[in-house]
SEPAMAR-593640 format. One record per atom (N, C-alpha, C, CB): residue number from 0; residue in three letters; atom name; x, y, z. Coordinates in steps of 0.1 Angstrom, whole numbers, always signed. Glycine has a CB too. Layout:
N
FIMAR  lodo  zado  minu      u      v      w
FIMAR   NUM   ALA    CA      X      Y      Z
...
END
This chain:
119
FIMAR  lodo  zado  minu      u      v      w
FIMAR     0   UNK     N   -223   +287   +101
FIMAR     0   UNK    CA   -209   +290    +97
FIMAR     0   UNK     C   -201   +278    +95
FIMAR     0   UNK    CB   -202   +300   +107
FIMAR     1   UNK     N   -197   +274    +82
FIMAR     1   UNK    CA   -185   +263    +80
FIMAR     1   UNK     C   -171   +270    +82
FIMAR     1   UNK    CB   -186   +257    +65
FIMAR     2   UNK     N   -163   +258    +94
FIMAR     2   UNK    CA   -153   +262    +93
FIMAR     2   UNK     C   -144   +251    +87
FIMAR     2   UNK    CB   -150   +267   +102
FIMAR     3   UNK     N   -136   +251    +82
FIMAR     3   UNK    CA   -128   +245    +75
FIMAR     3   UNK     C   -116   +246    +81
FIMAR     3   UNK    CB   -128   +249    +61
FIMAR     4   UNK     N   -111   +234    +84
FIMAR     4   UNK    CA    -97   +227    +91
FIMAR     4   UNK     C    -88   +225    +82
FIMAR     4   UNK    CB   -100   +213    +99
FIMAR     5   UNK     N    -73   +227    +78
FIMAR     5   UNK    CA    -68   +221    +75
FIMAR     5   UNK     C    -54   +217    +78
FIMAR     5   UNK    CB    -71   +223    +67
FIMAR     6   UNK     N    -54   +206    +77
FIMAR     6   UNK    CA    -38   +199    +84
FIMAR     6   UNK     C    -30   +199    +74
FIMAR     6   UNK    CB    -37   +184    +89
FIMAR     7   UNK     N    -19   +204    +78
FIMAR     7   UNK    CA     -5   +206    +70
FIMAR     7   UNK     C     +2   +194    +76
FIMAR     7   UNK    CB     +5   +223    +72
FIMAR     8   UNK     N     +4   +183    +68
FIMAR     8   UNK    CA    +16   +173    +68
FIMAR     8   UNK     C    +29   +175    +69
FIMAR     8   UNK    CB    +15   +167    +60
FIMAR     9   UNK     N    +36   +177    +75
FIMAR     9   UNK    CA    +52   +183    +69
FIMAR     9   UNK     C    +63   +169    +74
FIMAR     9   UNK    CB    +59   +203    +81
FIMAR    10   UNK     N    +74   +168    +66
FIMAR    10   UNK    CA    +83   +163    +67
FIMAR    10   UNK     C    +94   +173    +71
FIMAR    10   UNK    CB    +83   +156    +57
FIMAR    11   UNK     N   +104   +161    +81
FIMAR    11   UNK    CA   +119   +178    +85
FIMAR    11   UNK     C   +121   +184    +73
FIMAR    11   UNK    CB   +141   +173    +91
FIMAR    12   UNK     N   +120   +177    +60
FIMAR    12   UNK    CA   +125   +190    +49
FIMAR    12   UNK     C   +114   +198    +41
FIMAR    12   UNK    CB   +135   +185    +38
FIMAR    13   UNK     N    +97   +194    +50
FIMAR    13   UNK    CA    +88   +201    +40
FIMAR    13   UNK     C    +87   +197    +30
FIMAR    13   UNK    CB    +91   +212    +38
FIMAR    14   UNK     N    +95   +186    +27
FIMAR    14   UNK    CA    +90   +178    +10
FIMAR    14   UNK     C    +73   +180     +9
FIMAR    14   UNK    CB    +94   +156    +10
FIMAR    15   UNK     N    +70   +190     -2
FIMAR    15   UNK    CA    +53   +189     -6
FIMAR    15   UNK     C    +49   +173     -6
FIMAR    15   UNK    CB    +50   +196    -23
FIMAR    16   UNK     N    +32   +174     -5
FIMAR    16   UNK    CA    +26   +160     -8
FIMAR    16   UNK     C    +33   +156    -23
FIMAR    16   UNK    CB     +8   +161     -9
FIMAR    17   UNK     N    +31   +145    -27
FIMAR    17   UNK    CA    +28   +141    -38
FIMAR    17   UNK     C    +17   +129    -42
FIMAR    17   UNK    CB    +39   +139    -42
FIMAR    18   UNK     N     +8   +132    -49
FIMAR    18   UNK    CA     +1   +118    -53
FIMAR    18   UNK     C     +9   +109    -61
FIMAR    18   UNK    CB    -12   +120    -61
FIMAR    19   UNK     N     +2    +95    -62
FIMAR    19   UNK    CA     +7    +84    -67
FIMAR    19   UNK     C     +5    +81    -82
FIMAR    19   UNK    CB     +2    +75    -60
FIMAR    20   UNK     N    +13    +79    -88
FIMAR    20   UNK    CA    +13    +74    -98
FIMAR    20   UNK     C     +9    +58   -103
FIMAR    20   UNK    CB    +22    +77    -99
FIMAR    21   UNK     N     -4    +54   -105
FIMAR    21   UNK    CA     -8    +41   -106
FIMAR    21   UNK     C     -7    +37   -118
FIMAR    21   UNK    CB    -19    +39   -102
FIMAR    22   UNK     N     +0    +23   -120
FIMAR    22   UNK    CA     -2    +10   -131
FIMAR    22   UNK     C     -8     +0   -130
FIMAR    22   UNK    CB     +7     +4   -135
FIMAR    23   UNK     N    -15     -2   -136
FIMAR    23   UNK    CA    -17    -16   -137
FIMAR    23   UNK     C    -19    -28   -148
FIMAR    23   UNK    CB    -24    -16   -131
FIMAR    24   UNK     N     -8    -39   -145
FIMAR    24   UNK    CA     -7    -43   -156
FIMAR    24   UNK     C    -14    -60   -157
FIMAR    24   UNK    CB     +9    -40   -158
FIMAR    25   UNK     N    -18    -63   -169
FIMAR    25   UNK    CA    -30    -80   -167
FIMAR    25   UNK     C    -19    -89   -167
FIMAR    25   UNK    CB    -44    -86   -183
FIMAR    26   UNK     N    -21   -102   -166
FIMAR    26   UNK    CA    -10   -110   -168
FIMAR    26   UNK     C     -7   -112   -181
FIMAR    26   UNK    CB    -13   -122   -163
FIMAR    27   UNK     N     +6   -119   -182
FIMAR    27   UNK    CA     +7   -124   -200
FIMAR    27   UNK     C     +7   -128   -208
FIMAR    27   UNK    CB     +9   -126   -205
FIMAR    28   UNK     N     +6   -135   -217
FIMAR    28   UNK    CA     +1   -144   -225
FIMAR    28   UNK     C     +8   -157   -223
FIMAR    28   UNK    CB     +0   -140   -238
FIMAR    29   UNK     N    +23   -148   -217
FIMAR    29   UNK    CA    +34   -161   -217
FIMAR    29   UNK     C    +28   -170   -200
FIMAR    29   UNK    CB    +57   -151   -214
FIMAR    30   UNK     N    +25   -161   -191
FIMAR    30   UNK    CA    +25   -164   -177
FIMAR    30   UNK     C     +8   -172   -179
FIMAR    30   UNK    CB    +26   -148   -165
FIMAR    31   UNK     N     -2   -173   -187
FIMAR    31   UNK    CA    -16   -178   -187
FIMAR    31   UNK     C     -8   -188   -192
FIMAR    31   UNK    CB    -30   -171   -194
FIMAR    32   UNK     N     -1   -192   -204
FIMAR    32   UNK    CA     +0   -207   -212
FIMAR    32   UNK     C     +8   -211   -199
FIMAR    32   UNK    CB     +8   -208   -230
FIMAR    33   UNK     N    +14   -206   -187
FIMAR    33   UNK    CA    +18   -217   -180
FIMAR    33   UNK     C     +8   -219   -167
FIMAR    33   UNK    CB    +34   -215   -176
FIMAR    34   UNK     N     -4   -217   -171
FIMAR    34   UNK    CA    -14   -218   -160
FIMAR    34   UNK     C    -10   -211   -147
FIMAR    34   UNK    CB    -15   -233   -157
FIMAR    35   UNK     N     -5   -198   -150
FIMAR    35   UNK    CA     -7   -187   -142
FIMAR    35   UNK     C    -14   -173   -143
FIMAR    35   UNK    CB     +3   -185   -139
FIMAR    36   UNK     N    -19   -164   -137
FIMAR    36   UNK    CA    -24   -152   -140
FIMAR    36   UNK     C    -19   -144   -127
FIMAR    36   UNK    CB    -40   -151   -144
FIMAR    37   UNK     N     -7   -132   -127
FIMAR    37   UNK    CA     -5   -124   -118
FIMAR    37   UNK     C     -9   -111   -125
FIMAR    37   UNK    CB     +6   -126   -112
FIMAR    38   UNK     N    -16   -102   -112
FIMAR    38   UNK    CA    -18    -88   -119
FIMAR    38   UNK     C    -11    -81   -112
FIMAR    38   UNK    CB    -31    -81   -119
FIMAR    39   UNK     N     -5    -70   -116
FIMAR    39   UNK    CA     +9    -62   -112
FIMAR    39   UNK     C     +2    -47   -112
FIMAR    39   UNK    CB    +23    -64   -126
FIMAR    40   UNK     N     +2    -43    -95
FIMAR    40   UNK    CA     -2    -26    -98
FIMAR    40   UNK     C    +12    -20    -88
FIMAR    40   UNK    CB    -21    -20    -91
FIMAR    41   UNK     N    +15     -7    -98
FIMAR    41   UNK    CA    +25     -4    -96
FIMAR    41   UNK     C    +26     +8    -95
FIMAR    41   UNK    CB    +31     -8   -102
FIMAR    42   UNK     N    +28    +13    -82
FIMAR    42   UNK    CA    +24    +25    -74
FIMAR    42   UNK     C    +39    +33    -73
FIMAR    42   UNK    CB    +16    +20    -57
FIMAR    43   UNK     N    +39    +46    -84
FIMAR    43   UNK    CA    +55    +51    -80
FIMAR    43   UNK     C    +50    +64    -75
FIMAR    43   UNK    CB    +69    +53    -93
FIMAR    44   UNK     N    +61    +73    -69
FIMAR    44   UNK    CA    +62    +86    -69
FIMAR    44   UNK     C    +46    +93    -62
FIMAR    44   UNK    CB    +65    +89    -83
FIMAR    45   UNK     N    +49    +89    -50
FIMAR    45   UNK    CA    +41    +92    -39
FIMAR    45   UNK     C    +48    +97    -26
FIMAR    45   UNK    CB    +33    +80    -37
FIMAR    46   UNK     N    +41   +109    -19
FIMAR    46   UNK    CA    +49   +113     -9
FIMAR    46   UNK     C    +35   +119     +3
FIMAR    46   UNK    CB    +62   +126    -17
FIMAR    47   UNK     N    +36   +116    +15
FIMAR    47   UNK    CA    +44   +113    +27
FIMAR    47   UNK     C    +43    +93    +19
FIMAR    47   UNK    CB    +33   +119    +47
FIMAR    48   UNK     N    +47    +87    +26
FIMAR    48   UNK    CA    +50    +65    +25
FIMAR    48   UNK     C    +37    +60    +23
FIMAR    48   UNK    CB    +59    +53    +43
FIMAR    49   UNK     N    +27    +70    +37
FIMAR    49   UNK    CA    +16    +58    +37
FIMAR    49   UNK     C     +6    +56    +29
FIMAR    49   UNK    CB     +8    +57    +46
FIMAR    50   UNK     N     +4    +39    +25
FIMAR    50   UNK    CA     +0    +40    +13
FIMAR    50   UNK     C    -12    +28    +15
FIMAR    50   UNK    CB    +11    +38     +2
FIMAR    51   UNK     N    -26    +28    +13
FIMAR    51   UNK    CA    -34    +17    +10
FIMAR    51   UNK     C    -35    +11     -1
FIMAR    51   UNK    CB    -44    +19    +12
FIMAR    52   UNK     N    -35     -1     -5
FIMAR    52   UNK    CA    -39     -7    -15
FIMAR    52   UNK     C    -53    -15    -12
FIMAR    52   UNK    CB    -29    -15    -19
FIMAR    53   UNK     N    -58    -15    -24
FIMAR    53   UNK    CA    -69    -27    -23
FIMAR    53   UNK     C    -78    -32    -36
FIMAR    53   UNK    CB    -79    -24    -12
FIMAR    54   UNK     N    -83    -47    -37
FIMAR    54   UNK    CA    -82    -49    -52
FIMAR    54   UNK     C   -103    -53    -52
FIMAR    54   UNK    CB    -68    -67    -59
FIMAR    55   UNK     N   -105    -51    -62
FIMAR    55   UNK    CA   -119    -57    -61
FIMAR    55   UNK     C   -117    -62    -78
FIMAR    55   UNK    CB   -135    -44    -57
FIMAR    56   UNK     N   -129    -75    -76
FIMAR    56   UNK    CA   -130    -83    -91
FIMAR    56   UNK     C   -147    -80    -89
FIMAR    56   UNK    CB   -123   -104    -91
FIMAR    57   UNK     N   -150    -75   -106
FIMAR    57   UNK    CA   -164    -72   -106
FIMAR    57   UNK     C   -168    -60    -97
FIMAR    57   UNK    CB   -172    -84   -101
FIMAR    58   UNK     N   -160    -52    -89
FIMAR    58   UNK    CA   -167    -40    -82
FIMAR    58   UNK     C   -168    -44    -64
FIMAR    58   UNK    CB   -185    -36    -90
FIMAR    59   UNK     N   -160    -56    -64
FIMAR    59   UNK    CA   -168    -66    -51
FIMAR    59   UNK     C   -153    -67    -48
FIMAR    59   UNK    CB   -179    -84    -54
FIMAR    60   UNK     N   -150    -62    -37
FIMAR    60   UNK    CA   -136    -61    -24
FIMAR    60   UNK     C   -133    -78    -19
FIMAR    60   UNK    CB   -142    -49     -6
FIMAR    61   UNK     N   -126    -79    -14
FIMAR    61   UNK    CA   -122    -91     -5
FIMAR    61   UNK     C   -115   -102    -13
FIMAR    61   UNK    CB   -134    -98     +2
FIMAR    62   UNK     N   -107   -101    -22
FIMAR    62   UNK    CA   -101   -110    -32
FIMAR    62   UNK     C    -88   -115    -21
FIMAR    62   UNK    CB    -95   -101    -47
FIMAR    63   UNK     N    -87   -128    -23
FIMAR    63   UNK    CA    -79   -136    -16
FIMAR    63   UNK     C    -65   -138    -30
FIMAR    63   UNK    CB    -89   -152    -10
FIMAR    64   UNK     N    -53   -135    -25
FIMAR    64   UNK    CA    -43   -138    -31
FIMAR    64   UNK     C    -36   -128    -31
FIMAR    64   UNK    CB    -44   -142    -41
FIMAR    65   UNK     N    -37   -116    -21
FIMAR    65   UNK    CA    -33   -100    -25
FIMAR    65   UNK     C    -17   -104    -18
FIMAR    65   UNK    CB    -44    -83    -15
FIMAR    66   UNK     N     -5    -95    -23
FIMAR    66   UNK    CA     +8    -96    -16
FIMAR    66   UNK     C     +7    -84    -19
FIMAR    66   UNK    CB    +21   -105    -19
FIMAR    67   UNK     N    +11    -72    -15
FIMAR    67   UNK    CA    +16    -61    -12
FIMAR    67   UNK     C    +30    -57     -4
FIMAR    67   UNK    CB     +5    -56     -6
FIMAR    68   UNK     N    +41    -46    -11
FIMAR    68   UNK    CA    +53    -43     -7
FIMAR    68   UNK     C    +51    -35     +4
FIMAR    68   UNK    CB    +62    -39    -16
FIMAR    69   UNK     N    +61    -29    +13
FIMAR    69   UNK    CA    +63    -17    +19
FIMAR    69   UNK     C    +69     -9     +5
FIMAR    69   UNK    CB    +74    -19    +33
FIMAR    70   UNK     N    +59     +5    +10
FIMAR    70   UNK    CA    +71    +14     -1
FIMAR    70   UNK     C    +87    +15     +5
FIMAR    70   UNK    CB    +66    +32     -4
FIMAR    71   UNK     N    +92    +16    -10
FIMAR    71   UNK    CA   +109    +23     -6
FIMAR    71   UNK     C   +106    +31    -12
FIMAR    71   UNK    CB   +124    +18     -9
FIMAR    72   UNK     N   +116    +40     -4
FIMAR    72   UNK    CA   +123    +55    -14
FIMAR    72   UNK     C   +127    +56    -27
FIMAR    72   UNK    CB   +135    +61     -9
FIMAR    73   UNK     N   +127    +63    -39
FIMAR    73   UNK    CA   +131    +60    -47
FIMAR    73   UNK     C   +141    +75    -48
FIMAR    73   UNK    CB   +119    +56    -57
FIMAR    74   UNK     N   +149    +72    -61
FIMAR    74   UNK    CA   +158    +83    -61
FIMAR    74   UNK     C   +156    +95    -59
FIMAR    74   UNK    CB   +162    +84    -69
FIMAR    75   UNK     N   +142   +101    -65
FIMAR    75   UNK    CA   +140   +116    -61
FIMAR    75   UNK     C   +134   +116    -46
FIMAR    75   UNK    CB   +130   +123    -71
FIMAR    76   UNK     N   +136   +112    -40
FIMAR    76   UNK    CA   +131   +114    -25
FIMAR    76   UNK     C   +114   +110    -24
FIMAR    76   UNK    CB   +134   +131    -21
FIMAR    77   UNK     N   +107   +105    -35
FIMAR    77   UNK    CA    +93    +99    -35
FIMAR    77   UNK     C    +96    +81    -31
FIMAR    77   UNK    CB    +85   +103    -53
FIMAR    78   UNK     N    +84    +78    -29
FIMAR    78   UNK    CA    +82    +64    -25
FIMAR    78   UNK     C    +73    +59    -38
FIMAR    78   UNK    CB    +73    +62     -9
FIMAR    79   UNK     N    +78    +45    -35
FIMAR    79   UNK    CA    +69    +34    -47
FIMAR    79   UNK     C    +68    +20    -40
FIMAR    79   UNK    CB    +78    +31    -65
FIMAR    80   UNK     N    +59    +16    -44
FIMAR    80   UNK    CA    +56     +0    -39
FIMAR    80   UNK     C    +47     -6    -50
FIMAR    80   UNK    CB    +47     -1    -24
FIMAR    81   UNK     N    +44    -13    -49
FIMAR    81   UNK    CA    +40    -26    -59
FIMAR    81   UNK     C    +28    -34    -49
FIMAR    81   UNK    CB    +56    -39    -62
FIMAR    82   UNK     N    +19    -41    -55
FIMAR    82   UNK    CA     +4    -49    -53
FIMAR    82   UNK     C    +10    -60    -61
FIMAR    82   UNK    CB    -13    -41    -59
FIMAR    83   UNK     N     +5    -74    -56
FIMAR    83   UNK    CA     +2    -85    -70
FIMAR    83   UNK     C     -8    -92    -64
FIMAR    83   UNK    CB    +16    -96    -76
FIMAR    84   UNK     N    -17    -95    -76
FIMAR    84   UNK    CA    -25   -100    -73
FIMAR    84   UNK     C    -29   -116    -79
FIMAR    84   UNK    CB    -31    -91    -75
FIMAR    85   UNK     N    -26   -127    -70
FIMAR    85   UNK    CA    -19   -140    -80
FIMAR    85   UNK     C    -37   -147    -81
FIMAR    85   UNK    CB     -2   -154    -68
FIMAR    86   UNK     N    -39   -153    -93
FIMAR    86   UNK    CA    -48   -159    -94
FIMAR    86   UNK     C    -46   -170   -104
FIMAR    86   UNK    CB    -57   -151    -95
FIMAR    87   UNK     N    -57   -178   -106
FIMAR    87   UNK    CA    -56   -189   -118
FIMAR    87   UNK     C    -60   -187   -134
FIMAR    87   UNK    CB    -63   -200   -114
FIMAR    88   UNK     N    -57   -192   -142
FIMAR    88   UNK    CA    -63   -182   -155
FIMAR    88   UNK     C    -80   -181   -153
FIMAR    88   UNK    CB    -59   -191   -173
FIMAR    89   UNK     N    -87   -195   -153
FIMAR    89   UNK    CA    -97   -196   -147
FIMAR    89   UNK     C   -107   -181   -143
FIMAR    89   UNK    CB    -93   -204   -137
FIMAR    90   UNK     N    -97   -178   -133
FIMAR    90   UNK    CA   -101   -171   -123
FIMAR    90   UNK     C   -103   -159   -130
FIMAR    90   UNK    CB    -92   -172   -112
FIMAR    91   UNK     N    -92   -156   -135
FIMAR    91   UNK    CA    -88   -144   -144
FIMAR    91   UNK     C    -98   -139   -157
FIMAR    91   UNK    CB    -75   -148   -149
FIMAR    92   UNK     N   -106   -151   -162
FIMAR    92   UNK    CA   -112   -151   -169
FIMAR    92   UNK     C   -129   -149   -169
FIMAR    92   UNK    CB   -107   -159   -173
FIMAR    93   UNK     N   -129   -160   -156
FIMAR    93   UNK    CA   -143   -152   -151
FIMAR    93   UNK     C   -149   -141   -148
FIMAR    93   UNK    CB   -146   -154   -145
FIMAR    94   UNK     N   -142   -133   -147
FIMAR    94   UNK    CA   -147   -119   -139
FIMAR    94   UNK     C   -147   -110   -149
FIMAR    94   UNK    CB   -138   -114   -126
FIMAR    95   UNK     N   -153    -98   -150
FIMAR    95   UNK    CA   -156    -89   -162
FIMAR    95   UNK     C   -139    -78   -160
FIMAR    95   UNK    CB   -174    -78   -159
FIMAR    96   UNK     N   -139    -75   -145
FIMAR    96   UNK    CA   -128    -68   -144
FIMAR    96   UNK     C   -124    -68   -131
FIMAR    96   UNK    CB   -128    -57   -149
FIMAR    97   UNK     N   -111    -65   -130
FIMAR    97   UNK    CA   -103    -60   -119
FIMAR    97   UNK     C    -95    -50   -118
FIMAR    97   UNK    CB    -97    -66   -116
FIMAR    98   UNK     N    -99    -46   -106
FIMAR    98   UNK    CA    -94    -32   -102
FIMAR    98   UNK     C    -85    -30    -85
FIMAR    98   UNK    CB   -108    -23   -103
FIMAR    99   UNK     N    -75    -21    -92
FIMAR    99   UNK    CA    -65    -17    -82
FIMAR    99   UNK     C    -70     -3    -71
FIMAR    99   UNK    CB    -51    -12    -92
FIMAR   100   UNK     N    -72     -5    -62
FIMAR   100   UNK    CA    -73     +7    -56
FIMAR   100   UNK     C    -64    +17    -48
FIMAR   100   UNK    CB    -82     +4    -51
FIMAR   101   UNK     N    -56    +24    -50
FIMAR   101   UNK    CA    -47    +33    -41
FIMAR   101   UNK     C    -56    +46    -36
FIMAR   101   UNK    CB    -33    +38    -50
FIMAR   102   UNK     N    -53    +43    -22
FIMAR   102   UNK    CA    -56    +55     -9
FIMAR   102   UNK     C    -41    +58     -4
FIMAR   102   UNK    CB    -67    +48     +6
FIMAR   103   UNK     N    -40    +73    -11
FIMAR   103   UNK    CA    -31    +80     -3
FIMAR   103   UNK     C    -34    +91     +2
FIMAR   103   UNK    CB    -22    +82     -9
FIMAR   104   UNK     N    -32    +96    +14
FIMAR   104   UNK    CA    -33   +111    +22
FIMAR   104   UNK     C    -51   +115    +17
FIMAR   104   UNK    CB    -18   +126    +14
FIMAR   105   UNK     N    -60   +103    +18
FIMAR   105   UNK    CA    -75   +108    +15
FIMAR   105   UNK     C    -79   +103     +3
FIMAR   105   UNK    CB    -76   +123    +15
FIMAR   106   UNK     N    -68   +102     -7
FIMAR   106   UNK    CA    -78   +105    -18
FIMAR   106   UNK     C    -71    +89    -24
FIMAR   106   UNK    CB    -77   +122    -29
FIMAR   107   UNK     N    -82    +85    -31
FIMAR   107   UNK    CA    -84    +71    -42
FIMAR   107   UNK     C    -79    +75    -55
FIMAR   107   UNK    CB   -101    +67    -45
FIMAR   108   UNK     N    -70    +66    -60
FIMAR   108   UNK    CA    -70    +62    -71
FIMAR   108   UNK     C    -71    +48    -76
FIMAR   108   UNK    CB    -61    +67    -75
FIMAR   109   UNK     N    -81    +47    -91
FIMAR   109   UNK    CA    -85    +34    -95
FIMAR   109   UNK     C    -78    +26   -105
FIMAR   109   UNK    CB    -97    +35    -98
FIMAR   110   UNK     N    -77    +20   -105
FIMAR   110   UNK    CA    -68    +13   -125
FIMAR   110   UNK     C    -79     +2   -123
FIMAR   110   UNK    CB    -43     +3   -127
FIMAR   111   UNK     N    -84     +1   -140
FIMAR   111   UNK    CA    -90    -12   -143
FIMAR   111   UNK     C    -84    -17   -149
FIMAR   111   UNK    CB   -100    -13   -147
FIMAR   112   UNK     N    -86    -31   -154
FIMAR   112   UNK    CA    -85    -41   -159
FIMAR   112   UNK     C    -96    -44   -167
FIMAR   112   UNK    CB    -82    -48   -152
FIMAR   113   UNK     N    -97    -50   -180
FIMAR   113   UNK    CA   -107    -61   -178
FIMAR   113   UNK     C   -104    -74   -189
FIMAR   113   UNK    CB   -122    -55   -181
FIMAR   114   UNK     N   -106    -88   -185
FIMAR   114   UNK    CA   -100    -99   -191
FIMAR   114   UNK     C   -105   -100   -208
FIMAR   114   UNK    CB   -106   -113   -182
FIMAR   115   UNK     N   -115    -95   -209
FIMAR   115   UNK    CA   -123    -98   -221
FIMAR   115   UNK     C   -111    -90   -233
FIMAR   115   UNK    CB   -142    -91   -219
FIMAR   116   UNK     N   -106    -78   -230
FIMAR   116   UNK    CA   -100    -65   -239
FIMAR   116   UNK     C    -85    -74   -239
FIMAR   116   UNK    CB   -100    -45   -229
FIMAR   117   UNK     N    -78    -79   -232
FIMAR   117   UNK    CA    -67    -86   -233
FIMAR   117   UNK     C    -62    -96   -238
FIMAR   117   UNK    CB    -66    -88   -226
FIMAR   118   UNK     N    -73   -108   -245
FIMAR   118   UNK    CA    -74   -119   -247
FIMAR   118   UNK     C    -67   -121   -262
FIMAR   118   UNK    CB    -88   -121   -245
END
């Protein structure tokens, strides 16, 4: 016999879950001619706050250069936060792609990238 558990999250006003809304955006053409490459993922309208990020280049985790926000509240009573991911154009260029990963309340969401489609 499977039994199946399930936890109800509640906030004092019962605000339903909400999943996240992911972006993600490559650097720019303006930010590479000054020998920079930041990648911008941009996480709105998510509800209960807690929120994982995490980036892999090529499918492969552990990228050095991650800054990540605390979420804030946004007007409708959801949360958003922001990932950047700073690298060198170099850097940016070698790799086939990069990807954003958001874990909220269990579940993954992915955004790719890839340098080659941008160029």
């Amino acid at each position: 016999v499977n039994l199946i558990f399930s936890t109800l999250s509640c906030s004092p006003r019962g605000q339903p879950k909400a999943s996240p809304s992911v972006t993600l955006f490559p650097p720019s053409s303006e930010e590479l001619g000054a020998n920079k490459a930041t990648l911008v993922c941009l996480i709105s309208d998510f509800y209960p706050s807690g929120v994982t990020v995490a980036w892999k280049a090529d499918g492969s985790p552990g990228i050095q250069g991650v800054e990540t926000t605390k979420p804030s509240k946004q007007s409708n009573n959801k949360y958003a936060a922001s990932s950047y991911l700073s690298l060198t154009p170099d850097k940016w260029k070698s790799h086939s792609s990069f990807s954003c990963l958001v874990t909220h309340e269990g579940s993954t969401v992915e955004k790719k990238v890839a340098p080659a489609e941008c160029s």
